[in-house]
C-alpha positions, 0 to 999 in steps of 0.5 A: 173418455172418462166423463166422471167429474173430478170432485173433492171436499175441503173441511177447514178448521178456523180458530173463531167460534163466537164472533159470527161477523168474523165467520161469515167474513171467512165464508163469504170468501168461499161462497164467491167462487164460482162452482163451489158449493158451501155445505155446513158452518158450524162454530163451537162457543167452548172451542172457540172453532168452527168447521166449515165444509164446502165441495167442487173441482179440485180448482175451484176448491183450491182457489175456494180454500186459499181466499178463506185462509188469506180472510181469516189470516187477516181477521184472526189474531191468534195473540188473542185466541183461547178455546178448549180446542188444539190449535196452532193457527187461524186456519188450524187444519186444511184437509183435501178429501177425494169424493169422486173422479179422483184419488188419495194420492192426488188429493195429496199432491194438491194438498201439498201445492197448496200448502206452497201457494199459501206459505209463498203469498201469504207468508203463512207457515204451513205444515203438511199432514197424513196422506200429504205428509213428507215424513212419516210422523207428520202423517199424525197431526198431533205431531205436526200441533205439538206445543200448539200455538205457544210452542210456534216460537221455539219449533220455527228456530228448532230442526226437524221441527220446522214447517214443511213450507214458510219456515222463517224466526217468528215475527209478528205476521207469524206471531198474528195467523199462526201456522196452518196444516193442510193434509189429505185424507179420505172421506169419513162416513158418521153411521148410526145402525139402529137396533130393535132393543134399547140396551145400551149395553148390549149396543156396546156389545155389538161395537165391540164385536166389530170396530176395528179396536176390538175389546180387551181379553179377559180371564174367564167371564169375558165380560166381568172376568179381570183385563189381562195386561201385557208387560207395560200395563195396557190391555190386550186387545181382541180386534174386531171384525171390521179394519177402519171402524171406530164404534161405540153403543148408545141410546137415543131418547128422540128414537127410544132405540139403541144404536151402534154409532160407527165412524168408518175412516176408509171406504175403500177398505171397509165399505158401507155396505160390507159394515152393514151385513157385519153388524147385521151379523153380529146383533144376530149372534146376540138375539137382536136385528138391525132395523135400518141405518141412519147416516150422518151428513153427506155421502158420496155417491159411489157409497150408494152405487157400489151397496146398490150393486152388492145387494142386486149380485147376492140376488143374482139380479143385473146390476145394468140398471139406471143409477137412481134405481140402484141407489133405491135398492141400496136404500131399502137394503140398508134401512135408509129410510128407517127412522125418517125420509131419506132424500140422495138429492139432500144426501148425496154430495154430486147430487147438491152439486148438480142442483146449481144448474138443474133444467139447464140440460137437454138430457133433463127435458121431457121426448116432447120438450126435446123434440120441440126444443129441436125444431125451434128456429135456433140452430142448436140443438142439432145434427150432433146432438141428435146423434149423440141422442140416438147412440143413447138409444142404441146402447139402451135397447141394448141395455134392455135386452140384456135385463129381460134376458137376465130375469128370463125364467128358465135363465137363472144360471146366467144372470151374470153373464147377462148382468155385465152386459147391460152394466156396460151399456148403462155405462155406455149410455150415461156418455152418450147422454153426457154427449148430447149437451156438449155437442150443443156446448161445442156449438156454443163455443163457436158461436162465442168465439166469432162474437169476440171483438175485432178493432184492432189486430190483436183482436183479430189474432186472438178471435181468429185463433178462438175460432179454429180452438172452438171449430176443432172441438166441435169436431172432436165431440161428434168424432167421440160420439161416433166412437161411442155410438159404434161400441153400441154395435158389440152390445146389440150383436152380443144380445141378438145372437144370445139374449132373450130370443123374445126381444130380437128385435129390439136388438135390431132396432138398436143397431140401426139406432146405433148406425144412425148415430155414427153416420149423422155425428159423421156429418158433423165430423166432415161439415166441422172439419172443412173450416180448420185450417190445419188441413192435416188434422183436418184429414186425419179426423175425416178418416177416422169418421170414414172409417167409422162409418164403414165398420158401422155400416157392416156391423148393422148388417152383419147384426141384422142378418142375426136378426132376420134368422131368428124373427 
């Protein structure tokens, strides 16, 4: 099961900029979904625009983003609005950007249903652009805002001009909210690499080496020597080294440094990490360092994983260790830290996410907090929590293993066998931990179905029907604890047969760790499974759990063996 969480981010563009009761109207509309988190509102006087920015779960987004265009549909006259800015609409933009536990292409799908929804309920026309586009050209928006809003009148009668949603002659409720052009794109990352000079010109030099642009050829002198042109008069370009960059070079008087200003538009092409040894490479060339890295607003957190993990492999260092321990090394390597305190809870997008319910879970208390909260009187947290808890364990003691074994001296050669090791026990623990607050979640929800009102007869359907809705998740939950729990087995065999024969032992403990947590998740199973009245689902996760435990029960065995010759 993938636990990953679906997250994605909305930037709206609104065409108000100056009246901040309008603007806090519109946000305040966001703000009132639950399980959105508003980022940043920033209003522009001489545009006469403000960006709003806000994540969640794409349903929670989705709903987030259709109440703030209904607001600002009802509160912006477009008949009325001047600014500096292109724009066709009260809401002018609506990009849908992935940041974890979803893609693109997604991203498109929905971006395109909610362009239906708004276009349907609010009778606002809108246009679909880049990743959600439905033709080629309208994957630039400057093609879907040609004309802006003056030019509505003649694109809403003209074909091929015509919105991809809500098209109709322009009437007054056309003429008042405008058009809207919802999209999908990828996340775009603001990067400042901060350098040891304060030449701007030598900053720009380095730029130039890297963004994808390039620099123009040039006769002789390559920096003075005369732009050579193709035959329509625009210079040819050199590329540089790095797809997806866009960069100039600048200098900070708040820093006294000069910096190469990078906005990379497709990590999945140009990654961070890979953009920050480049740049290191080429102010090298130049006789300069790159001293640290400055990032501008927020940051996915897989940005940072996948740069902690980069820098752990050129080291021939596992990268199987803890999430924040990756994400410090990524820190260091990059100079994140250079210039100020760099915070991943104030950075990190699912980190501020997460803020909303921190100390809320089982998995954020202390052993003794755990433990005490296990003993008090309530039924939950119990069997299947503990369970789930001690597969944790198993997998880590795996885990560790597999880290004393690729730092042995002597082992240098096989870091990386031993590193994916242990990258797939932190994975597999992380579902686990995931695991131990949803089985008391399971719990919960039974608790709340049996507390539904039963007056009437339909009372008594619905709340008869939330029941066995509740009581078959809560067999299904330790059910995957058992499976998890049993994939522990292959990590903790995998070490006592080939790890650091030092550790052996903690091999063993985690198989016995990892057969205590399928046996009791399997209590769960059979005690959960005897109050569902689908007798056939019933007996077919009961034998599932039996057969788990046998296979269990022989590979702590069969591990133990392997122990036992080796103490």
């Amino acid at each position: 099961m993938d636990i990953e969480k679906q997250i994605i981010e909305c930037v709206p563009n609104f065409s108000e900029g100056r009246d901040m009761n309008v603007i806090n109207q519109i946000t305040n509309e966001i703000k009132a979904v639950k399980g959105v988190k508003l980022l940043d509102v920033d209003p522009g006087e001489a545009t006469n625009r403000t960006v709003v920015t806000f994540v969640g779960t794409p349903a929670e987004v989705l709903e987030a983003a259709f109440r703030s265009v209904r607001k600002a549909g009802q509160l912006i006259d477009m008949r009325q609005h001047h600014g500096a800015h292109p724009r066709m609409g009260a809401t002018d933009v609506l990009p849908l950007i992935p940041v974890a536990g979803i893609t693109l292409e997604e991203c498109a799908v929905l971006a395109r249903q909610l362009a239906e929804r708004i276009a349907n309920e609010l009778r606002i026309p809108c246009y679909c652009y880049e990743a959600a586009a439905f033709t080629p050209d309208r994957k630039n928006l400057a093609v879907c805002r040609e004309g802006e809003y003056e030019a509505l009148a003649e694109k809403l009668s003209t074909e091929g001009k015509q919105p991809d949603f809500g098209t109709r002659p322009i009437d007054d409720d056309v003429a008042r909210t405008g058009c809207t052009a919802v999209g999908a794109r990828d996340f775009l990352i603001a990067v400042n690499y901060n350098l040891n000079t304060t030449s701007t010109r030598r900053a720009n030099a380095i730029a130039f080496d890297v963004r994808e642009k390039g620099r123009p050829f040039r006769e002789g002198n390559p920096i003075t020597g005369k732009i050579i042109k193709d035959a329509e008069g625009n210079p040819i370009m050199k590329p540089g080294t790095l797809k997806c960059t866009k960069a100039i070079g600048w200098f900070i008087d708040e820093y006294g440094i000069a910096q190469v200003s990078m906005n990379m538009t497709n990590l999945n092409v140009t990654p961070l990490h890979v953009a920050f040894d480049e740049v290191c490479r080429c102010a090298q060339n130049r006789g300069i360092r790159v001293t640290g890295t400055e990032i501008v607003g927020l940051i996915p957190k897989k940005t940072l994983i996948d740069a902690g993990k980069y820098f752990l492999e050129k080291q021939h260092r596992s990268v199987g260790i803890p999430e924040e321990d990756i994400i410090n090394i990524a820190i260091k390597s990059m100079g994140l830290d250079d210039l100020k305190p760099f915070n991943p809870k104030e950075k990190v997008i699912e980190y501020l996410l997460e803020d909303d319910n921190a100390g809320k879970k089982l998995v954020d208390l202390t052993v003794k907090g755990f433990a005490q909260e296990t003993s008090r009187e309530s039924p939950a947290p119990g069997g299947g929590t503990i369970s789930a808890y001690m597969g944790a364990l198993g997998a880590a003691l795996g885990t560790m293993v597999a880290n004393l074994s690729s730092h042995k001296a002597g082992w240098d050669e096989r870091w990386d066998e031993f590193s994916k090791w242990a990258d797939k026990g932190q994975a597999l623990m992380s579902e686990l931990l995931h695991l131990v607050d949803e089985d008391t979640e399971a719990f919960n929800r039974i608790m709340a179905a049996f507390g539904l009102p039963k007056k009437t007869e339909e009372d008594k359907a619905a709340r008869s029907k939330a029941i066995q809705e509740a009581t078959l998740y809560a067999t299904q939950v330790p059910l995957h604890t058992m499976q998890a729990s049993f994939r522990a087995f292959e990590i903790c065999k995998a070490m006592a047969q080939d790890g650091n024969p030092n550790s052996v032992s903690d091999a063993g403990v985690g198989a016995l760790a990892a057969r205590a947590a399928v046996l009791g998740a399997g209590l769960n199973v059979k005690i959960n499974a005897g109050s569902l009245k689908d007798k056939e689902t019933a007996y077919q996760l009961i034998a599932e759990a039996n057969t788990l435990i046998e296979k269990a029960n022989a590979a702590e065995k069969e591990i133990l063996d392997i122990v036992e010759q080796k103490l």
